[in-house]
N, C-alpha and C positions, 0 to 999 in steps of 0.2 A: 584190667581184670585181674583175681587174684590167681595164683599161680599156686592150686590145692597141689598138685602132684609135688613141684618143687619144693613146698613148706614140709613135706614129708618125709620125704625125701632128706633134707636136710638135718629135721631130727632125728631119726632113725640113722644116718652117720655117724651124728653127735655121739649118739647112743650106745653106736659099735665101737665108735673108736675108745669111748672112757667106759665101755664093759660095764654098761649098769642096763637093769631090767627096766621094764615098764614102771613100777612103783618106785626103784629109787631117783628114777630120772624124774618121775612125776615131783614126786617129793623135793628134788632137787628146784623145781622150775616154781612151783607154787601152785600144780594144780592138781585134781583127781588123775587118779590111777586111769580110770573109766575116760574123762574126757582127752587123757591123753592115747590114749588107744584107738580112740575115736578118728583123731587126727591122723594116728599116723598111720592108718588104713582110708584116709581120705573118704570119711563116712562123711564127716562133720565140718563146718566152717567154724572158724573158733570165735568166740566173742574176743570182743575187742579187749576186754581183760585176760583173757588166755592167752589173745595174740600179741600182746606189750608183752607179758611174762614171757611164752619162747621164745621171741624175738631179743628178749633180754641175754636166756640163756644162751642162746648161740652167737650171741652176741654182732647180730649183723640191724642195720636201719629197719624201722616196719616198711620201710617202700621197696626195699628187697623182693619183696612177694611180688609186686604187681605191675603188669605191663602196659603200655598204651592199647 
């Protein structure tokens, strides 16, 4: 199952630690401003284009997110 808290969690770190806003980090990742907000208040499940791109940015495996 996927792990919405932890994915959010993770970017919103990201976030803090390189001091960038919602649009630059959006910008930085490849996605809207809007679906990353989305995320990291754990509205939204990201498609699967969304979730390769953050997964890229933070640079960890997509199987990170999900547990048995």
């Amino acid at each position: 199952m996927f792990n919405k808290q932890l994915f959010a969690s993770r970017l919103l770190w990201k976030m803090e630690v390189n001091e960038l806003t919602v649009r630059s980090a959006a910008k930085e990742i490849g996605i809207s401003a809007a679906t990353l907000n989305r995320l990291t208040n754990e509205i939204l499940l990201p498609s699967i284009d969304s979730y390769y791109l953050c997964c890229k940015w933070l640079g960890l495996k997509m199987e990170f997110f999900f547990t048995n």
